[in-house]
MARLUMZA-313591 format. One record per residue: residue in three letters; x, y, z of N, C-alpha, C, O in turn. Coordinates in steps of 0.001 Angstrom, whole numbers, plus 500000, padded with zeros to 6 digits. Layout:
BEGIN
alaXYZXYZXYZXYZ...
END
This chain:
BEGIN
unk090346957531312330091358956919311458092378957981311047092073958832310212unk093324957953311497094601958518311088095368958673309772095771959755309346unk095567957231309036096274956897308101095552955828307460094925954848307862unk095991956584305742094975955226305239095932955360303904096060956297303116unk096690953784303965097736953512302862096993953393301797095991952771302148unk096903953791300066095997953645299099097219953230298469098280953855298481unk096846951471297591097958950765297134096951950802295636096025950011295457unk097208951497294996096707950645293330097336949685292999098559949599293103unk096727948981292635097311947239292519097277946492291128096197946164290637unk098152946302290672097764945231289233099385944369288417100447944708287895unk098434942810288864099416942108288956100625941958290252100323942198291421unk101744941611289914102996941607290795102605941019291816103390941230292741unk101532940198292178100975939539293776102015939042294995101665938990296174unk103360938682294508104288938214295042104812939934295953105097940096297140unk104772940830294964105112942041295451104170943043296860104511943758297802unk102738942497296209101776942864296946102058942413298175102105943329298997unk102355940875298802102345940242299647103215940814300098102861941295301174unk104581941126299772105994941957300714105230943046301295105140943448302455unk104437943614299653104393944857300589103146944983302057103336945785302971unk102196944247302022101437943721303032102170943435304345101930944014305405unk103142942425304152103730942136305008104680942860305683105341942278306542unk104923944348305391106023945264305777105203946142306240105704946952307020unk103462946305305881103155947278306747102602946343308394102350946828309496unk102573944858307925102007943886309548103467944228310339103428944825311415unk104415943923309898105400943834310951105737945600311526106229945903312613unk105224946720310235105686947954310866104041948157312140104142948899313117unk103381947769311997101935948170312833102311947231314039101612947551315000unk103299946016314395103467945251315419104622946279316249105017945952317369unk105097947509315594105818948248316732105159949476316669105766950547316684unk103874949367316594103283951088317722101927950357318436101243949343318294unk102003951526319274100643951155319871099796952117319231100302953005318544unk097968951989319463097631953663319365097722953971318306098092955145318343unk097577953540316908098101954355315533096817953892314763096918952707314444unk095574954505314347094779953474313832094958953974312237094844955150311892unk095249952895311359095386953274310094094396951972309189093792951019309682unk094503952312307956093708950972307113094543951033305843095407951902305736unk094407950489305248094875949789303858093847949605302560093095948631302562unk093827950397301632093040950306301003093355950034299657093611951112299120unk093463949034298800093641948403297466092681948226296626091606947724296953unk092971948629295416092152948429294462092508947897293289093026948646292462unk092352946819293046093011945754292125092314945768290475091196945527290019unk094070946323289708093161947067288287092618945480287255092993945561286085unk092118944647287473091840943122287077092874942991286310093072943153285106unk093827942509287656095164941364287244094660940242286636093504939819286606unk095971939689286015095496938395285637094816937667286527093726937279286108unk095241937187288187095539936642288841094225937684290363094813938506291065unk093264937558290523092495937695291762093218937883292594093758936810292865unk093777939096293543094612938903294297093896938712295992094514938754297055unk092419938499295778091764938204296988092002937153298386091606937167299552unk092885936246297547093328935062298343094684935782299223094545935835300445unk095877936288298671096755937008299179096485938087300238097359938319301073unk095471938673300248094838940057300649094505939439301786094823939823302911unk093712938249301455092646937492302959093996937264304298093687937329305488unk095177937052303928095858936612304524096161937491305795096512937132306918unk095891938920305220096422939622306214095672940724306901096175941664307515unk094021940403306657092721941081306845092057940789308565091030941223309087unk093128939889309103092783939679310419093709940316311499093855940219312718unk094292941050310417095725941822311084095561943614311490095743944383312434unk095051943613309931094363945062310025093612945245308930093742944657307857unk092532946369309312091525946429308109091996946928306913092776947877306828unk091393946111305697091640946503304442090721946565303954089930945633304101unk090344947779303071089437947809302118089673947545300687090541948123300032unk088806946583300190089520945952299076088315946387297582087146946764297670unk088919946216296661088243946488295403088213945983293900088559946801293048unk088057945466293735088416944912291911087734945114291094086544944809291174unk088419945869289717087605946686288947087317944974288116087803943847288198unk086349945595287420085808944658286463087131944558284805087752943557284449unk087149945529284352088772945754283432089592946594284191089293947138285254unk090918946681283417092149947621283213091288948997283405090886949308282284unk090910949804284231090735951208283840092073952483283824092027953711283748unk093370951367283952094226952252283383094579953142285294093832953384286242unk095911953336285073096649953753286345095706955148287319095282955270288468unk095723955937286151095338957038286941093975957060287677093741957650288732unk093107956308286931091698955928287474091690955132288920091083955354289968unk092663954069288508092549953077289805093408953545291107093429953024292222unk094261954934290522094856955030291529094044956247292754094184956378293970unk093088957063291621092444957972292334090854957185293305090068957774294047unk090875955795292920089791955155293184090139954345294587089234953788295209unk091505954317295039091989954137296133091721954777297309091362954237298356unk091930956108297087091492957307297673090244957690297985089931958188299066unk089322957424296849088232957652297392087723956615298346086771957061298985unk088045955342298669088017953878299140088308954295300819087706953762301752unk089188955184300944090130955758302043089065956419303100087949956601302615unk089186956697304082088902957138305606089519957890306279089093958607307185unk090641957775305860091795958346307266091950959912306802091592960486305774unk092606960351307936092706962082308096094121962523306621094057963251305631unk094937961880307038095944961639305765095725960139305013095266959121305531unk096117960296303869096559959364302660097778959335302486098454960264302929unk098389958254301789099732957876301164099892956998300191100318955887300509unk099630957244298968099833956697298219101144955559297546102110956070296980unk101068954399297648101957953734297296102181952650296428101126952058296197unk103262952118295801103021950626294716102831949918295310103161950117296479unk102252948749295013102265947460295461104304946614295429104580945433295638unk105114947547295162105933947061294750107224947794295788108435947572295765unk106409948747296685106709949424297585106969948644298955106073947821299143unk107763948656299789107999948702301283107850949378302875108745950045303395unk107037949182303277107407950749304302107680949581305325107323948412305469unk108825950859306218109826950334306961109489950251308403108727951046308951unk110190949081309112109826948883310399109095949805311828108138949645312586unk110000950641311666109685951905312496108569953097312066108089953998312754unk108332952715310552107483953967309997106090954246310774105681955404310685unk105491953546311351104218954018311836104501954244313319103561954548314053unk105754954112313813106507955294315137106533956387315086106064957242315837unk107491956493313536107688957780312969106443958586313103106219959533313857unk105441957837311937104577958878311452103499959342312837103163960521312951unk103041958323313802102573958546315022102913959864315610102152960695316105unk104251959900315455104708961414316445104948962849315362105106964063315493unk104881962108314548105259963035314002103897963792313318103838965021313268unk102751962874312768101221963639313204100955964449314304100502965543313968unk101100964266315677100847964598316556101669965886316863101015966741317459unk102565966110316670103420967278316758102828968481315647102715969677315915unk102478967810314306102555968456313371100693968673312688100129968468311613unk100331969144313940098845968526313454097835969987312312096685969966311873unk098911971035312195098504971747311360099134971893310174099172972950309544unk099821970481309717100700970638308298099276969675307403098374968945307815unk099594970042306365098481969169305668099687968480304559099273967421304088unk100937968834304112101457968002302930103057967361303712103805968048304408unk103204966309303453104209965645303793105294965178302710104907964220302041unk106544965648302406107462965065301702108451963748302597109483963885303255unk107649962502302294108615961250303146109338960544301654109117960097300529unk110540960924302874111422960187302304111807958799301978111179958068302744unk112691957980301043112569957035300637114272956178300203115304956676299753unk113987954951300527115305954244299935115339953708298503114290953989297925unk116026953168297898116168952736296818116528951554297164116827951542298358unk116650950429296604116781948809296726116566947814295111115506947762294488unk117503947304294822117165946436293550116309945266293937116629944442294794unk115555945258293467114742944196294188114918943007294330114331942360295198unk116082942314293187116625940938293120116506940734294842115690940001295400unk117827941813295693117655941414296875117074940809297755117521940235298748unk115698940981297262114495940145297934114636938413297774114166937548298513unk115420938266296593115196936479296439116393936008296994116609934799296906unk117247936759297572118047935916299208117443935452300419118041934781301260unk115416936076300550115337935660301962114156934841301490113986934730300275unk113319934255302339111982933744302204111225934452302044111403935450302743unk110032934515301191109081935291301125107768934657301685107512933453301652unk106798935852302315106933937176301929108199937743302735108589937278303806unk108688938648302160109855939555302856109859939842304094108780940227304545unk110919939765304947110863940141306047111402941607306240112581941409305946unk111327942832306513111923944323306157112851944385307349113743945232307398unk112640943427308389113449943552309555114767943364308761115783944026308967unk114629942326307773116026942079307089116859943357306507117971943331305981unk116095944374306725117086945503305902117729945982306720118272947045306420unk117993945324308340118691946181309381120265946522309338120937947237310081unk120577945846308332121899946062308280122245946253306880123424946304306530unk121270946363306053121224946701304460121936947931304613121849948468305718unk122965948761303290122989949543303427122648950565301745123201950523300646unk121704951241302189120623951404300874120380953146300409120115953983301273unk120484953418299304120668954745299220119512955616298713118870955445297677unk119325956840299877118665957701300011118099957810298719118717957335297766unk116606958576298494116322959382297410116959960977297564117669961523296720unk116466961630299002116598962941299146118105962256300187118229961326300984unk119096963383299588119875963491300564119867964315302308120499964112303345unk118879965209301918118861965870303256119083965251304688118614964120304813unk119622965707305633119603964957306615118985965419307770119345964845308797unk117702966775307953117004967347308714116030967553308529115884968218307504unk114740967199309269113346967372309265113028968615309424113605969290310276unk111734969298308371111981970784308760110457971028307936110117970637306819unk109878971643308719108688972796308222108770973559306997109603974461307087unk108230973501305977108636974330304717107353974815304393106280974461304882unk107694976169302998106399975999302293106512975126301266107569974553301002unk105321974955300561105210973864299517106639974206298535107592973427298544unk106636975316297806107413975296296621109238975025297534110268974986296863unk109238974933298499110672974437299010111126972977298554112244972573298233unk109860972296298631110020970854298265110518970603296886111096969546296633unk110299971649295847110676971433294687111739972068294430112055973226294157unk112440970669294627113557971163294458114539970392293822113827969614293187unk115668970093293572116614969040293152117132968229294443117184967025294693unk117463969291295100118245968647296588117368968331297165118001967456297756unk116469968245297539115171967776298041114664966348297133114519965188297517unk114507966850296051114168965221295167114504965489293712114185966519293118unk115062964644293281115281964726291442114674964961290431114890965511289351unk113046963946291454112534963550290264111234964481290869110143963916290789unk111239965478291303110612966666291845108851966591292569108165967602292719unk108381965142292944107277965018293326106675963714292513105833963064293133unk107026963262291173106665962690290403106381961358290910105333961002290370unk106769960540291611106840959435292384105647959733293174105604960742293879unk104427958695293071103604958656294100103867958504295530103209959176296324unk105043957432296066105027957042297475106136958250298126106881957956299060unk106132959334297633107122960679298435106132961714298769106528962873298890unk104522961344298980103543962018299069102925961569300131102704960364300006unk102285962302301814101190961977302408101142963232302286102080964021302169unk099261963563302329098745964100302427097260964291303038096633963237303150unk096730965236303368095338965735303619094793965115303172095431965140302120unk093800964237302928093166963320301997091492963482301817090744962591301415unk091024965106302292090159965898301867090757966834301084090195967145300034unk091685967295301356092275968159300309092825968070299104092986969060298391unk093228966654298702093681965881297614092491965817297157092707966269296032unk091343965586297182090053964658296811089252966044296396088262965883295683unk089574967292296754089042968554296414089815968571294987089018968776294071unk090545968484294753091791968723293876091477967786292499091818968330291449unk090959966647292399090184966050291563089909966956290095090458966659289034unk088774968324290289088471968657289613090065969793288665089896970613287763unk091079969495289149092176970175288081092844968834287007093753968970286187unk092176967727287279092514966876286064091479966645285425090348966336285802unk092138966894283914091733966847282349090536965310282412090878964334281745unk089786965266282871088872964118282958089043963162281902088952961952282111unk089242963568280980088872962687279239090658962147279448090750960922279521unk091622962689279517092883962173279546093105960924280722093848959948280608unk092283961251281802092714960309283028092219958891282358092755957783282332unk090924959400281806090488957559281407091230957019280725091196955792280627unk092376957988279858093648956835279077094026955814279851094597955939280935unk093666954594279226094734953503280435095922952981279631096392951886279941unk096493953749278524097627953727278135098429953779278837098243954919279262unk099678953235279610100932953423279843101285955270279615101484955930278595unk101252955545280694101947957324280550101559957931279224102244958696278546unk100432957501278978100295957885277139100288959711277347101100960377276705unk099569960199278036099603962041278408099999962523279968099926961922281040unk100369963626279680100551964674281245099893964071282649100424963761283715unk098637964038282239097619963858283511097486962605283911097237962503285113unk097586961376283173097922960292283224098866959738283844098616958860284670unk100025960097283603101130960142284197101588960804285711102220960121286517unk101141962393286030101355963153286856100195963839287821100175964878288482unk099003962513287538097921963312288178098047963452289860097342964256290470unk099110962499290596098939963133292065100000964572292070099945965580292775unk100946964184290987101786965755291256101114966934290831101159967962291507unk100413966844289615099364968296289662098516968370290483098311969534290830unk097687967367291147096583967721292629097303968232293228097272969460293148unk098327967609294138099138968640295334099660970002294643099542971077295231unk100059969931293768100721971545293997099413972139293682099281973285294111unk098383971632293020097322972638293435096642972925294183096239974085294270unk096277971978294984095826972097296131096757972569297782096465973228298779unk097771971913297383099037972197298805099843973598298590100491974209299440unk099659973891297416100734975023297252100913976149298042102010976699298131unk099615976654298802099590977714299983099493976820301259099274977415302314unk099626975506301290099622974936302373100801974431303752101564973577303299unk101040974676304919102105974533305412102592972875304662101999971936304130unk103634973136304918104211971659304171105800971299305523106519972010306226unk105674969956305275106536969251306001107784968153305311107268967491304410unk108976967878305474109928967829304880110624966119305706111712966151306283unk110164965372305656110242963928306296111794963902305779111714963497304620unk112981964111306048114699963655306054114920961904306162115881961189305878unk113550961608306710113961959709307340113608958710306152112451958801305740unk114158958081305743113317957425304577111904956399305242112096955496306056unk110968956652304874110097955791305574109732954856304609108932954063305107unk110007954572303281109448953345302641111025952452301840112150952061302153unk110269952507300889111578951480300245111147951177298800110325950321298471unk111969952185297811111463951960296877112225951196295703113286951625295249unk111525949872295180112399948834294807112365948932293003111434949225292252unk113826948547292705113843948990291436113883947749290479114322946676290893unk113579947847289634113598946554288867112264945988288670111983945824287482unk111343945635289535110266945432289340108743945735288197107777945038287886unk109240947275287808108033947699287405108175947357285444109208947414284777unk106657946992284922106874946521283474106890947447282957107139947262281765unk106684948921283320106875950014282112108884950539281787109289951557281226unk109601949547282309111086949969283017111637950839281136112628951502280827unk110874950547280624111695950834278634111188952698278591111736953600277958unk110053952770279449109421954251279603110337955120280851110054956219281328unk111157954499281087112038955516282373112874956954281643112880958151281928unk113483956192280666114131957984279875112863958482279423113032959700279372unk111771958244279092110788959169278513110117959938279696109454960968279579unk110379959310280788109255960153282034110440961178282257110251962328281858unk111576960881282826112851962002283080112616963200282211112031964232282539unk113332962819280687113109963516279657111915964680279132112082965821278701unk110541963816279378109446964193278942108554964891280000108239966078280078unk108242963878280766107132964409281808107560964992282884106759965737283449unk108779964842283406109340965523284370109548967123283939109234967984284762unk109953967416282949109442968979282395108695969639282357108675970864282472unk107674968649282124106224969066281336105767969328283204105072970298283503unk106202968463284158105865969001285122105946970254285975105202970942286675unk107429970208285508107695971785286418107369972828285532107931973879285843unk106279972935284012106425973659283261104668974092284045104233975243284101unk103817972669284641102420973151285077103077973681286591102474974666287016unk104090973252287387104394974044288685104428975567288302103742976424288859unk105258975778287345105157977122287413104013977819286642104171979036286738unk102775977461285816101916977758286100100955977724287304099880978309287179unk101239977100288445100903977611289835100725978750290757099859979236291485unk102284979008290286102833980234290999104314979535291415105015980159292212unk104684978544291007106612978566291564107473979543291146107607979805289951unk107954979999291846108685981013291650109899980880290392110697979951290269unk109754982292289375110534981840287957111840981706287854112236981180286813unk112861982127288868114238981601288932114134980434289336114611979635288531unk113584979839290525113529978405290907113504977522289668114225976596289297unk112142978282289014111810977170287519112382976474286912112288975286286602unk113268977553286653114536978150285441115140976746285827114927975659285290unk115999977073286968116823976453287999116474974991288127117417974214287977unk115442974547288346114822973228288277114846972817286776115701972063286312unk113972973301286155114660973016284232115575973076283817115377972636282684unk116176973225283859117439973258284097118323972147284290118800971646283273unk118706971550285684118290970262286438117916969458285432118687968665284892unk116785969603285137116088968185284459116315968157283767115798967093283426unk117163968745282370117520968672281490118867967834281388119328967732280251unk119417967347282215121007966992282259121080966050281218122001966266280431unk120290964943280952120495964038279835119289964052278846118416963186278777unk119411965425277931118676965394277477119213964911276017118325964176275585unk119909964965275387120354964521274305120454962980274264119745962362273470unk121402962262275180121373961022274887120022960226275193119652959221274586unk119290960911276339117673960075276579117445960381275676117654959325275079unk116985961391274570115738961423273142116722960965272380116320961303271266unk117876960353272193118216959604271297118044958206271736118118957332270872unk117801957845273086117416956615273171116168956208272954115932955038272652unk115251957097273079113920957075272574113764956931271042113138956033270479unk114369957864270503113864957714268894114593956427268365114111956018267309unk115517955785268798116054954526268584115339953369269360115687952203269175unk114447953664270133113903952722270357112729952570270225112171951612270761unk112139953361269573110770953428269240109438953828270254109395954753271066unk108317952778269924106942953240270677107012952533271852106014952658272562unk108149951619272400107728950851273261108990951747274326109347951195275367unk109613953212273913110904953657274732109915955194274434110605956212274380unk108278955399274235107472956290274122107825957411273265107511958558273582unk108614957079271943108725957928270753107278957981270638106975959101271049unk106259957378270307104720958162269472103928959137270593102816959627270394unk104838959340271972104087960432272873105292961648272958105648962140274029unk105683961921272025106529962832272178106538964321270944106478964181269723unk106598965217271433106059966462270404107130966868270129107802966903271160unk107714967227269228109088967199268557109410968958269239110432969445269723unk108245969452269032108245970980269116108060971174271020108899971780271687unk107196970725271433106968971428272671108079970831273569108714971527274362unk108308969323273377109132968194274181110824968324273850111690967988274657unk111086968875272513112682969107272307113084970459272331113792970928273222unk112443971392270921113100972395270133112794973548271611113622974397271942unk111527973346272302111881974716273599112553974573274227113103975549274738unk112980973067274628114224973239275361115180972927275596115668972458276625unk115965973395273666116595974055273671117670975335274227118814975758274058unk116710975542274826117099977356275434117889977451276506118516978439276887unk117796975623277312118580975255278255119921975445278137120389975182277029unk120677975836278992122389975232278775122787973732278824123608973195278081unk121664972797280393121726971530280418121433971009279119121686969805279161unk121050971315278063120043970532277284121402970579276144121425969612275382unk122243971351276009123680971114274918124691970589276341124990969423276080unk125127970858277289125754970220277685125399968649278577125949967872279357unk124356968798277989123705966779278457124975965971277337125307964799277511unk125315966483276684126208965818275634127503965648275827128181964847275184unk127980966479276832129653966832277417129351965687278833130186964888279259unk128126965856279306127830964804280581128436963705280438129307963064281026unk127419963562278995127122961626278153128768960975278482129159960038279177unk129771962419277229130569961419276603131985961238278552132845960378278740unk131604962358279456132285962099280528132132960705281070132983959836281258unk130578960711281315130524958958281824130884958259280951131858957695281450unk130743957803279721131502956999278941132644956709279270132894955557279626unk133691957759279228134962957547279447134969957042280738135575955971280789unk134564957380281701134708956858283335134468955245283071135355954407283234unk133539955041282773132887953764282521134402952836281375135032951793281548unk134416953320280880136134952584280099136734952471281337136719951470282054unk137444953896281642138592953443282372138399952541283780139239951800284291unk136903952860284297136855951889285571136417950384285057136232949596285984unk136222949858283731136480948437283221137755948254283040138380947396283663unk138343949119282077139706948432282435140436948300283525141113947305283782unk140346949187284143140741948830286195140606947617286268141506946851286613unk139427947277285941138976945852286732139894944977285915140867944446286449unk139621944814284659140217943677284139141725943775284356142328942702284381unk142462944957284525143939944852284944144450943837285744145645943822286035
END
């Protein structure tokens, strides 16, 4: 077994089914690729066993349903262990992968059979789009979509790990589960660098590890590892969909720091750091004012006034996030009044 997709699952069944249905039609263009599908369903409202059956004669799935909610990080590492294949890839149920992707990844295993970490690339898509065609989705339909990159790069290339972290490489610096295949013995070694007692939070992003537990496994585990740099977008990542959407300035803001603050306890190199914090700081003023105005449900009660604002401070992004703000503002005037002219 080659490839083994690990979907944590809860709720969205309509989503599940696209995304099911985008890996049948991508497995109807290779030959030779043996992969499985492995879901673990965090007890949705809704049994998603009937949906699942649909497409179990297509290719094997290993399926799972917890008895409660054990909360993201649990169900997502419980995927993995569910898994077989030589690599893993972690993805939403709310996710797409694209027609050609198991072409791609076919040759591109085979060429690359001593890389163990993969950065694949990804599209962006509002998901409304989806309620122009019949469902489940057809992905063939995106042949003439025209849909914008996560990573701009436009060349596939051999790296070491800390290359990947980068801005130009990705924004949101690893944080996104589906911009990850990997070794999927080597991920599963990696286990023991999360805070055990934090993972069982099944709070919504309530801490670090909760939130970022596949981005702290890989860089701890991949960080001396050859690493590979996927330029092609191979999935499709759809926006609009997800119910935590009020927690998006708090992950930017908050956890995306807090991440590159455990990278460089790794060993990332300290100008890069700098350089990346930097980066992430661009809207830092108007996001924690959208937070403290919006309270616990925009993740004001997970936020440390001291570790999460006043250090960083020290940024330049972090006073000129405010010269950013009031630029788009004005853009945003004058390209309404355009219109209404």
């Amino acid at each position: 077994m080659i490839l083994s997709i690990c979907i944590p699952s809860y709720n969205r069944l309509d989503c599940l089914e696209n995304c099911l249905n985008s890996i049948l039609i991508a497995s109807k263009n290779v030959e030779n690729f043996e992969f499985e599908v492995c879901i673990s369903d965090n007890h949705s409202e809704k049994d998603p066993a009937e949906t699942i059956s649909k497409y179990t004669k297509y290719f094997k799935i290993n399926y799972s349903r917890n008895e409660k909610n054990i909360g993201f990080a649990l169900n997502a590492i419980k995927t993995v262990e569910l898994s077989k294949g030589e690599y893993a890839w972690i993805i939403g149920n709310d996710d797409l992968i694209l027609p050609n992707t198991f072409v791609y990844l076919k040759n591109l295993f085979s060429i690359n059979n001593d890389v163990k970490f993969f950065f694949a690339n990804s599209f962006y898509l509002q998901s409304k789009y989806l309620n122009n065609f019949p469902h489940p989705f057809n992905t063939l339909e995106l042949r003439n979509k025209k849909m914008t990159q996560l990573s701009k790069l436009d060349r596939d290339q051999v790296v070491k790990f800390w290359d990947i972290i980068d801005p130009k490489v990705s924004w949101e610096f690893l944080i996104g589960i589906f911009l990850s295949i990997f070794d999927r013995k080597i991920w599963l070694s990696g286990l023991k660098y999360l805070d055990q007692e934090k993972i069982k939070d099944s709070n919504v992003w309530s801490n670090f590890d909760n939130t970022c537990l596949n981005a702290k496994i890989i860089s701890s585990v991949f960080k001396d590892q050859k690493s590979y740099i996927c330029s092609k977008p191979l999935s499709v990542n759809l926006i609009g969909e997800r119910e935590w959407v009020s927690l998006y300035d708090f992950i930017e803001i908050v956890r995306i720091p807090e991440l590159l603050d455990y990278y460089r306890s790794q060993g990332m190199n300290f100008w890069k750091y700098i350089y990346c914090k930097n980066f992430a700081l661009r809207n830092f003023f108007n996001f924690f004012t959208k937070i403290l105005l919006n309270g616990n449900k925009a993740g004001r009660n997970y936020v440390n006034i001291y570790k999460h604002f006043i250090k960083n401070l020290i940024y330049p992004n972090a006073w000129f996030s405010i010269i950013y703000f009031v630029i788009r503002a004005i853009k945003k005037v004058f390209i309404k009044k355009n219109i209404y002219e």
